[in-house]
MARDREN-346571 format. One record per residue: x, y, z of N, C-alpha, C in turn; residue in three letters; residue number from 1. Coordinates in steps of 0.2 Angstrom, whole numbers. Example, Ala and Ser with C-alpha at 12.3 -4.5 7.8 and 13.67 -1.06 7.14 Angstrom:
BEGIN
ATOM	66	-28	39	62	-22	39	66	-16	39	ALA	1
ATOM	64	-11	35	68	-5	36	64	0	39	SER	2
//
This chain:
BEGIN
ATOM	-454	-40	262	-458	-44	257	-459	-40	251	UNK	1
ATOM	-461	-35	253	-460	-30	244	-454	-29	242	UNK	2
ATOM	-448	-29	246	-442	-30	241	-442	-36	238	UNK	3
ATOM	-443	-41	241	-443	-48	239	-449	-47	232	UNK	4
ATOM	-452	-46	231	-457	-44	227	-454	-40	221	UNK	5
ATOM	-451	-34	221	-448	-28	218	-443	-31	215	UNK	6
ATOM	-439	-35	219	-433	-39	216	-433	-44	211	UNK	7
ATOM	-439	-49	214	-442	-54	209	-443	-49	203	UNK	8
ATOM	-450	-45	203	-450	-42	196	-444	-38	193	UNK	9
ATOM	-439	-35	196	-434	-32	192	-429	-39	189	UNK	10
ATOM	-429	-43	192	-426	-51	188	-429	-53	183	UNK	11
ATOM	-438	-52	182	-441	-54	177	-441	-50	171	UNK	12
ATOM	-441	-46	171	-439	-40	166	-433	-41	164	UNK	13
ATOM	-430	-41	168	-422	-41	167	-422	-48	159	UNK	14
ATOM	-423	-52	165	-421	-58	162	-426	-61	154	UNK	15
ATOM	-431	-55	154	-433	-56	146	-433	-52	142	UNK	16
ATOM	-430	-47	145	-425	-44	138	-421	-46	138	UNK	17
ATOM	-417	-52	137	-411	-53	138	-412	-59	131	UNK	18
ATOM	-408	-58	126	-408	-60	122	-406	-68	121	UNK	19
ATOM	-401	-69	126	-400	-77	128	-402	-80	132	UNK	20
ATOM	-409	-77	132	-415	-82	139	-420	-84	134	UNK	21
ATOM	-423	-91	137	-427	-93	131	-434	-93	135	UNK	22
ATOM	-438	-91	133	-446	-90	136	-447	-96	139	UNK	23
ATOM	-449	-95	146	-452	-102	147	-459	-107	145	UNK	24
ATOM	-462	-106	140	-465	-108	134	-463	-111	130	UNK	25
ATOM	-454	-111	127	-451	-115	124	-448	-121	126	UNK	26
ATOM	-448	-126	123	-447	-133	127	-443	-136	123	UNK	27
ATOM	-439	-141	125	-434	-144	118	-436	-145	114	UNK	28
ATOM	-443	-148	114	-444	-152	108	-449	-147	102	UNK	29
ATOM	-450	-140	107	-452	-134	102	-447	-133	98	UNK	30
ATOM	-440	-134	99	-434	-129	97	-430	-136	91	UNK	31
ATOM	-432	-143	93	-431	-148	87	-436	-147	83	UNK	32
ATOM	-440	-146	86	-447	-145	80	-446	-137	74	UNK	33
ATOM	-443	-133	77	-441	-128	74	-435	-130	68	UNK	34
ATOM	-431	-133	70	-426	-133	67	-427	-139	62	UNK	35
ATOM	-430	-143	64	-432	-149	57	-438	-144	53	UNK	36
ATOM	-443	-140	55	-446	-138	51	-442	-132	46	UNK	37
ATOM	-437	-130	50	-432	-124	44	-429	-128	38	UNK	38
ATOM	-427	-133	43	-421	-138	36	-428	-138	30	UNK	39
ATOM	-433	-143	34	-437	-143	27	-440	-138	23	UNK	40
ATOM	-440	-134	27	-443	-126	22	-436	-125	17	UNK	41
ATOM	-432	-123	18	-423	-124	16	-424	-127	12	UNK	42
ATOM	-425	-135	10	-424	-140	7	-429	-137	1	UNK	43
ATOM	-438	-135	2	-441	-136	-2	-440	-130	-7	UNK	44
ATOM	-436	-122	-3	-435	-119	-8	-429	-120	-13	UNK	45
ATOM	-424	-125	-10	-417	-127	-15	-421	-130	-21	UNK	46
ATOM	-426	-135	-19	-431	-139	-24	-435	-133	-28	UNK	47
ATOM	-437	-128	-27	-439	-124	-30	-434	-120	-35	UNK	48
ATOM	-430	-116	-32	-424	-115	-37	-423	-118	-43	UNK	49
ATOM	-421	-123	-40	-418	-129	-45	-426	-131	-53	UNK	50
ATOM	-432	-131	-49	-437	-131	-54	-437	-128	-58	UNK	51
ATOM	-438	-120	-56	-438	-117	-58	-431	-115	-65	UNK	52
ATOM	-425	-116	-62	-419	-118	-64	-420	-121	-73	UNK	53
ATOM	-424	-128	-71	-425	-133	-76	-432	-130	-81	UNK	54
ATOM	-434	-124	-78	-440	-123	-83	-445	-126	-83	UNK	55
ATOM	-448	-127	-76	-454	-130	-72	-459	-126	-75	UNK	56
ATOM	-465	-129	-76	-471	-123	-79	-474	-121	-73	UNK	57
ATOM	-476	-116	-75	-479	-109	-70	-483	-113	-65	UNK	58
ATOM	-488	-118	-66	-494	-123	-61	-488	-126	-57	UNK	59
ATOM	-482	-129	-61	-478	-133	-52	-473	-125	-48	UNK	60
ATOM	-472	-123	-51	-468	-118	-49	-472	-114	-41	UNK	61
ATOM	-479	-112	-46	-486	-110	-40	-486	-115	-34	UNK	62
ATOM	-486	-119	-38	-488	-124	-31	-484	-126	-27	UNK	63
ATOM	-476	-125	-29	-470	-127	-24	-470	-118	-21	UNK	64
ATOM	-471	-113	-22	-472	-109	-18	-476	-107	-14	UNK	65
ATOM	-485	-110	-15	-489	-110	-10	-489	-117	-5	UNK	66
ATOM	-485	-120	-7	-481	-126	-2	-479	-121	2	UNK	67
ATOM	-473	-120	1	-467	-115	6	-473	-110	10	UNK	68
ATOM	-476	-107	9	-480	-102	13	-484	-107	18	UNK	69
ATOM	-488	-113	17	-489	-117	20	-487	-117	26	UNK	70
ATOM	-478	-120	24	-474	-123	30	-470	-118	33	UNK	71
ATOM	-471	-112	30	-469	-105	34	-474	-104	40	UNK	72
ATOM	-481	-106	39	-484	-103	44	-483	-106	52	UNK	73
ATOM	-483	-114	53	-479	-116	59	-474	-113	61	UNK	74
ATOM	-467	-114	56	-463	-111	57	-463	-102	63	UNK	75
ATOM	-466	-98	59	-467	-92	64	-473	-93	68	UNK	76
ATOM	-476	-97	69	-478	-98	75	-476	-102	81	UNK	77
ATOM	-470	-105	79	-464	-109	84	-459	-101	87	UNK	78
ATOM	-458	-97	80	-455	-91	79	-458	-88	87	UNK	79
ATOM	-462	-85	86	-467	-80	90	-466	-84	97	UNK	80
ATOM	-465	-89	98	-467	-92	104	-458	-93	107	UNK	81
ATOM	-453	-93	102	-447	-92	106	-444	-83	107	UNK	82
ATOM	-450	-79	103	-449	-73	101	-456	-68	103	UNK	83
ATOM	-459	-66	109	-467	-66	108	-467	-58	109	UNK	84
ATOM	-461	-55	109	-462	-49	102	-462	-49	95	UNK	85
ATOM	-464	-54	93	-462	-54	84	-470	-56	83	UNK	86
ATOM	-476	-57	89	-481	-61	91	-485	-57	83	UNK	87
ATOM	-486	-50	86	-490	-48	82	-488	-47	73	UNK	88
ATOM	-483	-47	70	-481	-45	65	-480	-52	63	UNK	89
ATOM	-479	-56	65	-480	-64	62	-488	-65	61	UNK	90
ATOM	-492	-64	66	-500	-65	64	-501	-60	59	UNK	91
ATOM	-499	-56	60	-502	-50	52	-499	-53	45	UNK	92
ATOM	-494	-57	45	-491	-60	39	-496	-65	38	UNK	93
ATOM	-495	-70	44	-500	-77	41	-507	-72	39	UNK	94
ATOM	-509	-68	44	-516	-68	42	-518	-64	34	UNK	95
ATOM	-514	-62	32	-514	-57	27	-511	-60	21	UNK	96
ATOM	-505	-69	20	-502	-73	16	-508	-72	9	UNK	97
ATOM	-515	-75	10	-519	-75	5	-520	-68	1	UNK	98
ATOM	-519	-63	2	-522	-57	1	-514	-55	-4	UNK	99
ATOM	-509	-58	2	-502	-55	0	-501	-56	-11	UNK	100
ATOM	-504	-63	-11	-504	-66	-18	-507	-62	-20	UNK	101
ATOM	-513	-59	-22	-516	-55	-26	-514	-46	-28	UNK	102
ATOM	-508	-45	-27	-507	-38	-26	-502	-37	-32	UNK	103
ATOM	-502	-31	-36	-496	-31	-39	-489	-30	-36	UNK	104
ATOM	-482	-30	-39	-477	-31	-36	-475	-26	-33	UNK	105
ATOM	-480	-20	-35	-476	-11	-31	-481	-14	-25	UNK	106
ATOM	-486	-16	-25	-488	-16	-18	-485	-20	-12	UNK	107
ATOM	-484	-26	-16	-482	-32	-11	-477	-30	-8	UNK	108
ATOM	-471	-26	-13	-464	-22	-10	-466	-17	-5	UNK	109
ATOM	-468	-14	-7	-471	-8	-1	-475	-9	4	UNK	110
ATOM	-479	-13	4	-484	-17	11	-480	-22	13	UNK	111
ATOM	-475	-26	10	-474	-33	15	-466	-34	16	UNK	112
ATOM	-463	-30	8	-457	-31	9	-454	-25	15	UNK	113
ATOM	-455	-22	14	-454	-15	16	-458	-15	22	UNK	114
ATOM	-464	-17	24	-466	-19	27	-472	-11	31	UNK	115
ATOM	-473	-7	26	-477	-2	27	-484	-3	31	UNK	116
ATOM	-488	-10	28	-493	-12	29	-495	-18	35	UNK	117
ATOM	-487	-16	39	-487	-20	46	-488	-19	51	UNK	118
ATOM	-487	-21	58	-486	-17	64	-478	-17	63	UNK	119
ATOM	-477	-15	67	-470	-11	71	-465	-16	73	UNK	120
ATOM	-460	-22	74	-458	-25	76	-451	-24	78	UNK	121
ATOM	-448	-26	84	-441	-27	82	-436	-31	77	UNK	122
ATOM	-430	-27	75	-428	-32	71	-428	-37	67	UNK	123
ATOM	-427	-41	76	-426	-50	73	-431	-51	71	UNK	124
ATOM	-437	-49	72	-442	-51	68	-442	-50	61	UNK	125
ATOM	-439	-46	57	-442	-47	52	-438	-53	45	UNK	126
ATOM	-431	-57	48	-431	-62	44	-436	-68	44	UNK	127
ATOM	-441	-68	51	-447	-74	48	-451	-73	44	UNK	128
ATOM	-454	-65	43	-460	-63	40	-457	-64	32	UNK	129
ATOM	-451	-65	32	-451	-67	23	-452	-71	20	UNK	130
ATOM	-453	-77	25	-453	-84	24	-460	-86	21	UNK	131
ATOM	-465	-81	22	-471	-81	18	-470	-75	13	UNK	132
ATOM	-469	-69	13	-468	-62	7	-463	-63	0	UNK	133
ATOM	-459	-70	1	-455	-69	-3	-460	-74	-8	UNK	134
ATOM	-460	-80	-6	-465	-84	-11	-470	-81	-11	UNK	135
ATOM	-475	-78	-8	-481	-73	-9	-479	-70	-15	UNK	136
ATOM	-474	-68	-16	-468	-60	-20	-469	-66	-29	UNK	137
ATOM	-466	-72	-26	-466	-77	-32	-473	-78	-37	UNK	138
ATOM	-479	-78	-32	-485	-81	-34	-486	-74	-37	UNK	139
ATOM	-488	-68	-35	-486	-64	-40	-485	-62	-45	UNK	140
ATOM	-478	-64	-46	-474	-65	-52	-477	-68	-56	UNK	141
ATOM	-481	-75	-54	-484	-79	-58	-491	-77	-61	UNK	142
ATOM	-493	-72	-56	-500	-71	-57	-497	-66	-63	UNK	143
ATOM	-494	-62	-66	-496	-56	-70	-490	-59	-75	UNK	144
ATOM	-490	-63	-75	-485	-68	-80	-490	-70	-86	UNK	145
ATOM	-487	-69	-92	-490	-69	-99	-493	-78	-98	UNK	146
ATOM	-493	-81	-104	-496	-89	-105	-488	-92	-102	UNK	147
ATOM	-482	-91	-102	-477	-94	-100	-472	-88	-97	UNK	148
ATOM	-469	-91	-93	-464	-88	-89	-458	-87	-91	UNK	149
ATOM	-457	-78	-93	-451	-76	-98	-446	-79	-92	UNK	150
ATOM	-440	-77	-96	-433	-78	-92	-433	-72	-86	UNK	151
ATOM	-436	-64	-89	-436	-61	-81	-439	-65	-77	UNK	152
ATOM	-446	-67	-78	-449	-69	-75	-446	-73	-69	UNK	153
ATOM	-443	-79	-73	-439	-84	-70	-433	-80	-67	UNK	154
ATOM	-431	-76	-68	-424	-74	-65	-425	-72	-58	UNK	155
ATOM	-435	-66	-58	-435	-65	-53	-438	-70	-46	UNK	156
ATOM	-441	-74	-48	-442	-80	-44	-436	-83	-41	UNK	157
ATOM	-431	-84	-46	-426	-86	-43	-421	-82	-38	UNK	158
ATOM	-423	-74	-36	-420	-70	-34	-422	-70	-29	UNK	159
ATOM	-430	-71	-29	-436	-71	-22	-435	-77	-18	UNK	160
ATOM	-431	-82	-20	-433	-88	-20	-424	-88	-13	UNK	161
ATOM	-420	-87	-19	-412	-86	-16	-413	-81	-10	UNK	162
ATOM	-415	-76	-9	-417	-71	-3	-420	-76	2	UNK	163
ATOM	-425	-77	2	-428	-81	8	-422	-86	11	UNK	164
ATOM	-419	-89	7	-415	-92	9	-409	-90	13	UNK	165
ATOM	-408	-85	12	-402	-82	15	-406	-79	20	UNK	166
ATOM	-415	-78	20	-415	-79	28	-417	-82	34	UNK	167
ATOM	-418	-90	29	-418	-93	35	-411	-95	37	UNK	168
ATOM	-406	-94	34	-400	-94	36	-400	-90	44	UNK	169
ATOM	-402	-86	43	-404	-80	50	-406	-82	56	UNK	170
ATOM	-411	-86	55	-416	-90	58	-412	-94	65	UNK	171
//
């Protein structure tokens, strides 16, 4: 019986480090729900680009980025639950998104992008966490932004903006 036992647990371990096993916690309709929620994040930062693009003022620009951090936060937490090593470094992001905004740009790089000011994760964890860092990174931008949005300005939103996208692609 304790082999039976030793076996079971040496197959349970086994079998969730194992990168193409899905937690039994994930259910189809988590992993539909993931994947229409990415297309929409996806869709809202092209919509942002593009505003941005067209010379959106600073108040819509704000708002389609703290939109995207919004609809970031389900997303990793759908994340965390097909990934529940990423558990902790997801919640320190959600819980920290309001603070993220208020920081200057050398902080937010070195605490969030870089990620000094996180715990410890593996890898794949860290294409979710920029799903909130990157817009956080933008609202920023906004924040220490003269009465209108020079062209740096807009260039770097637009770079924040195209990055994130290249990691939900990841996703």
């Amino acid at each position: 019986m304790k082999c039976v036992n030793l076996l079971m647990m040496f197959l349970l371990v086994a079998c969730t480090k194992s990168n193409n096993v899905v937690p039994r916690n994930d259910t189809k309709s988590d992993t539909i729900d993931f994947k229409s929620q990415i297309a929409e994040y996806k869709s809202l930062s092209l919509d942002l680009i593009k505003s941005n693009k067209n010379n959106a003022s600073k108040n819509e620009i704000k708002s389609m980025a703290s939109n995207l951090i919004e609809k970031a936060k389900p997303i990793m937490n759908l994340f965390s639950k097909k990934h529940p090593q990423c558990e902790k470094l997801m919640n320190a992001v959600i819980n920290n998104s309001t603070a993220m905004t208020k920081l200057s740009l050398d902080v937010i790089e070195t605490n969030f992008h870089q990620g000094n000011a996180l715990p410890e994760a593996p890898d794949e964890c860290y294409d979710a966490k920029e799903l909130i860092v990157h817009p956080a990174t933008v609202l920023v931008v906004i924040n220490q932004a003269k009465a209108q949005l020079s062209k740096e300005n807009r260039e770097q939103i637009f770079n924040e903006i195209e990055e994130v996208v290249s990691h939900i692609d990841v996703l």
